[in-house]
C-alpha positions in Angstrom: 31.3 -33.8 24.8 27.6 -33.6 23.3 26.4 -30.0 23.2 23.4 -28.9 24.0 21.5 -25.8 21.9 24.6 -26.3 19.8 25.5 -27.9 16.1 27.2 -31.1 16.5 29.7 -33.0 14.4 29.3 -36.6 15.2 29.9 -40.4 14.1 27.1 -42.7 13.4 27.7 -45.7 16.3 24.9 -48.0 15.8 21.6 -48.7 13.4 18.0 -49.4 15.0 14.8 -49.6 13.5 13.5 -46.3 15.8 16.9 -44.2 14.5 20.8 -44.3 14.7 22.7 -43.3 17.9 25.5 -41.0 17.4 28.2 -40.0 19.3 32.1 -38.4 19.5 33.8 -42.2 19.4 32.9 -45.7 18.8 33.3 -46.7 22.6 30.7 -49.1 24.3 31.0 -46.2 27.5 30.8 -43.1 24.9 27.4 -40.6 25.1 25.1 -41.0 22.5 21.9 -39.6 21.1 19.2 -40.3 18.8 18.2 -39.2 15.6 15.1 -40.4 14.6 14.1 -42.8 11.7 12.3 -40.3 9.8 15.4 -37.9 9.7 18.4 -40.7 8.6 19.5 -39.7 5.2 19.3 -42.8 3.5 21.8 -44.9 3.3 24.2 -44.1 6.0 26.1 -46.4 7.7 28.4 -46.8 10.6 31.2 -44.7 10.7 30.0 -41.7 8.8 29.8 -38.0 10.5 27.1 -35.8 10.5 26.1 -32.5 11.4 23.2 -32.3 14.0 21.4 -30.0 16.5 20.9 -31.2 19.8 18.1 -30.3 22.6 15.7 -32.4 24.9 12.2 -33.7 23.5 8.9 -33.6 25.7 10.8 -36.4 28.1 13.7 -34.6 28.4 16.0 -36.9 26.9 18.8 -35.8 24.7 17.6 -35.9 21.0 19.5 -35.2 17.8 18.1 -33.3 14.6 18.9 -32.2 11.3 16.1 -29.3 11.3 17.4 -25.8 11.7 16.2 -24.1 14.8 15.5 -20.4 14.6 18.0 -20.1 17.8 21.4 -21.6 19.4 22.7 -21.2 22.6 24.3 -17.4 22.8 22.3 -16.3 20.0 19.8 -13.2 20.1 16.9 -13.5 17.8 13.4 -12.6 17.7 10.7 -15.5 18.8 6.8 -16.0 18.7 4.8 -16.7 21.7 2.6 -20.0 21.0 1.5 -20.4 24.4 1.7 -19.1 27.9 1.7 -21.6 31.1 2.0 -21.8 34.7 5.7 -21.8 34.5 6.5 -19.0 31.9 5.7 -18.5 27.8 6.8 -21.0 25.5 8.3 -19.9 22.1 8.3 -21.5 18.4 12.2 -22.0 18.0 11.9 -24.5 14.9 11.8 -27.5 16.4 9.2 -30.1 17.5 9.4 -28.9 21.5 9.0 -25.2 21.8 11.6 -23.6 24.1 10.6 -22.0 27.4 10.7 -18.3 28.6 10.5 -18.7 32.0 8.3 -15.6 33.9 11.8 -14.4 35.5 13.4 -13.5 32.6 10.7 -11.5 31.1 11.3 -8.1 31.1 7.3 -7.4 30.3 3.8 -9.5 30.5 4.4 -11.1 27.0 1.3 -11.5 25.3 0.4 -14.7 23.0 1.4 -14.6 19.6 3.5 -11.4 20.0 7.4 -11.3 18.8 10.2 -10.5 21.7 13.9 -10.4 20.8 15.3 -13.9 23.1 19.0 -14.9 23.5 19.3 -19.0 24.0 20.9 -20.4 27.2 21.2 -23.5 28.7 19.7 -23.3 32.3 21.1 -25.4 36.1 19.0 -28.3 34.9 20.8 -28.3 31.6 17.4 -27.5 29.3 17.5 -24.6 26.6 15.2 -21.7 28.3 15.2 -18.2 26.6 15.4 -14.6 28.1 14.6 -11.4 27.4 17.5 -10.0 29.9 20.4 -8.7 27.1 21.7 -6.2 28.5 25.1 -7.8 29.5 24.9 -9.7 26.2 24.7 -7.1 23.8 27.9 -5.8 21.8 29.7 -2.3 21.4 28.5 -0.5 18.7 30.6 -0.7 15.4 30.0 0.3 12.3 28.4 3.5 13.0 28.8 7.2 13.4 27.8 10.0 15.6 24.0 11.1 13.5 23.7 7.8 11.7 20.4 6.2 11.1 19.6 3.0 13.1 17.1 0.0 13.2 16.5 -1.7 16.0 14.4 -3.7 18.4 13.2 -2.3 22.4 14.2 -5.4 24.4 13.2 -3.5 27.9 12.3 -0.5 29.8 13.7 1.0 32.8 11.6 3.9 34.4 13.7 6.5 35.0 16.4 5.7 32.0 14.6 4.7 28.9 14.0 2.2 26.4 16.7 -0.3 25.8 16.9 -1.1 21.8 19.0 -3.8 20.3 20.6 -2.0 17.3 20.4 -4.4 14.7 19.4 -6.8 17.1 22.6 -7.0 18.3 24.2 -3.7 19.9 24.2 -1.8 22.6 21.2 1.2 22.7 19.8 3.7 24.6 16.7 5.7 24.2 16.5 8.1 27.3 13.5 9.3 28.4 13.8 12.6 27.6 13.7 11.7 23.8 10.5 9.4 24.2 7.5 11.7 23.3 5.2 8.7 22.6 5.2 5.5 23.9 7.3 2.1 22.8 6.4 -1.0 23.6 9.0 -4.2 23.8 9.2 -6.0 21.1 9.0 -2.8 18.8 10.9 -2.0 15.8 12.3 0.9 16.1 14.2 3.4 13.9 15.9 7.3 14.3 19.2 8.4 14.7 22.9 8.0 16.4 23.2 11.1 19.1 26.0 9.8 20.5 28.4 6.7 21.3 30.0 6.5 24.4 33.1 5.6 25.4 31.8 1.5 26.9 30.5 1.3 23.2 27.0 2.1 23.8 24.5 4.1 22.2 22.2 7.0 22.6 19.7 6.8 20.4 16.7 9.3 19.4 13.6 8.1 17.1 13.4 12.2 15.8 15.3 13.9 13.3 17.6 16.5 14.4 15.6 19.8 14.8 15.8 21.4 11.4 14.9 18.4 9.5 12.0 17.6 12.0 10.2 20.5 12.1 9.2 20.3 8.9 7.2 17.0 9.8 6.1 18.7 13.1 4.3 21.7 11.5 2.4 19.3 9.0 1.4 17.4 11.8 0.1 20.2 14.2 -1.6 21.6 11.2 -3.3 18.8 10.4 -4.6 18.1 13.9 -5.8 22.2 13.6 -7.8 20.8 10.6 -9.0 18.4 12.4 -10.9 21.0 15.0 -12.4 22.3 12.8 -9.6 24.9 11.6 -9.2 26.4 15.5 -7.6 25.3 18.5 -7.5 26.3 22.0 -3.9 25.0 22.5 -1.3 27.7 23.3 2.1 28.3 25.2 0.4 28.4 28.9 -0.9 25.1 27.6 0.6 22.0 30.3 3.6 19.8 28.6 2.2 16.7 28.9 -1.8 18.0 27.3 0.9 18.9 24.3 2.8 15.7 24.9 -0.8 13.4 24.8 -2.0 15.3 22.3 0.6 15.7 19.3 3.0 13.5 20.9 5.6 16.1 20.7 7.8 18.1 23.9 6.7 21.9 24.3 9.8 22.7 23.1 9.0 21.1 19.7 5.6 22.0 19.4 6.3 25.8 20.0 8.6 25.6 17.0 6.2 23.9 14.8 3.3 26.6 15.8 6.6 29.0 14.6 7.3 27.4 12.0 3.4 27.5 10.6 3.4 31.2 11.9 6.0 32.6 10.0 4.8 30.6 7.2 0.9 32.3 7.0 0.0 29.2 7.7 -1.7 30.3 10.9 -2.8 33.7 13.1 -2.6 33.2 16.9 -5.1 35.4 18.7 -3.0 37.9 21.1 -5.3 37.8 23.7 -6.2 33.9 24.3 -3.2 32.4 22.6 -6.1 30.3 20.4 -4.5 29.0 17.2 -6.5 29.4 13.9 -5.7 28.5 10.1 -5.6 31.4 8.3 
């Protein structure tokens, strides 16, 4: 059987001027598909295998090619918007007919010319659509370790749990929302640490350092921000989580230890009485 969105073995059945058909056997009843003219290698004949990809062209017909596509069927890969339409965005995949993401299985308004990480399937009508839904196609981790560094793509976001991240576009992540002090979008590389693999073979992931490696960055930061009015700052510990969390795009938590950090360095004086934080 002829598969769709896959890489195809198949026999060269007959010669026309437009192409060659080819198919699994010689048989008059036997499917067959195209491959057109301009992709023949020269001087093939009857008989001989090739190698092709198959998909449908603008008129839905079966149509073979030797071009490699960016995507197969089952595969996850990251895609380019080209267009959006009534019916969903349409993707660059590497061939002559861009493959559809239909508006259900977005997991955000893409935006033209943005990336998103896709798998390939073949939908009821038997057409290659993309989606953004991997969840349920994403592997247990393997090859990495409790505090390990990661890379990764956010594929989607659920309110409430946190940015899912394909870990090396292919594993199982989580960023919970307690470790997101500034906001990701989908389609984002992404990068931080291992804080944990559970037992199903997912991850919990965090883009920060553990805390005594991070501070370090954290007190540069908030120092420079201090420079940045004008050496003062009215910021203190009464001061609301998320004015901190907008602001320096850090938790109170972290903040206070950066302010600390800068303290016990001389860095800083913090006026008793208002809390105010001023270089020294």
């Amino acid at each position: 059987m002829i598969e769709i969105g896959k890489w195809n073995t198949l026999k060269v059945i007959r010669s026309k001027e437009f192409g060659i058909y080819l198919g699994e056997d010689n048989s008059s009843t036997a499917e067959t598909v195209l491959l057109p003219r301009k992709q023949v290698p020269e001087g093939i004949k009857a008989g001989a295998t090739m190698k092709v990809f198959i998909y449908r062209d603008s008129q839905d017909r079966l149509i073979a090619t030797v071009n490699e596509p960016y995507i197969t069927v089952d595969e996850i890969k990251k895609l380019k918007v080209k267009s959006i339409a009534t019916i969903g965005a349409f993707m660059d995949c590497g061939l002559e007919r861009d493959v559809l993401l239909p508006f259900k299985e977005q997991t955000t308004k893409v935006r033209e010319k943005g990336e998103y990480l896709v798998r390939m399937y073949v939908d009821k009508t038997g057409r290659l659509c993309v989606s953004m839904k991997l969840y349920n196609h994403l592997l247990p981790v393997e090859g990495y370790v409790k505090g390990q560094s990661f890379k990764g793509t956010v594929y989607e976001y659920k309110k409430g749990l946190g940015a899912l991240v394909a870990i090396e576009d292919k594993y199982s992540g989580l960023i919970h929302e307690s470790e997101l002090f500034n906001k990701v979008h989908i389609g984002e590389e992404v990068s931080g640490r291992i804080i944990n693999i559970r037992e199903d073979g997912k991850a919990d992931l965090a883009l920060r350092e553990p805390i005594h490696v991070q501070i370090n960055e954290d007190s540069e930061m908030v120092y420079d921000i201090i420079k940045s009015y004008k050496g003062i700052i009215t910021f203190s510990d009464k001061t609301d989580k998320d004015v901190i969390q907008k602001e320096f795009g850090l938790s109170k938590n972290a903040f206070k230890r950066a302010v600390g950090k800068l303290y016990k360095d001389g860095r800083i004086n913090i006026d008793k009485n208002t809390g105010n934080i001023e270089i020294v």
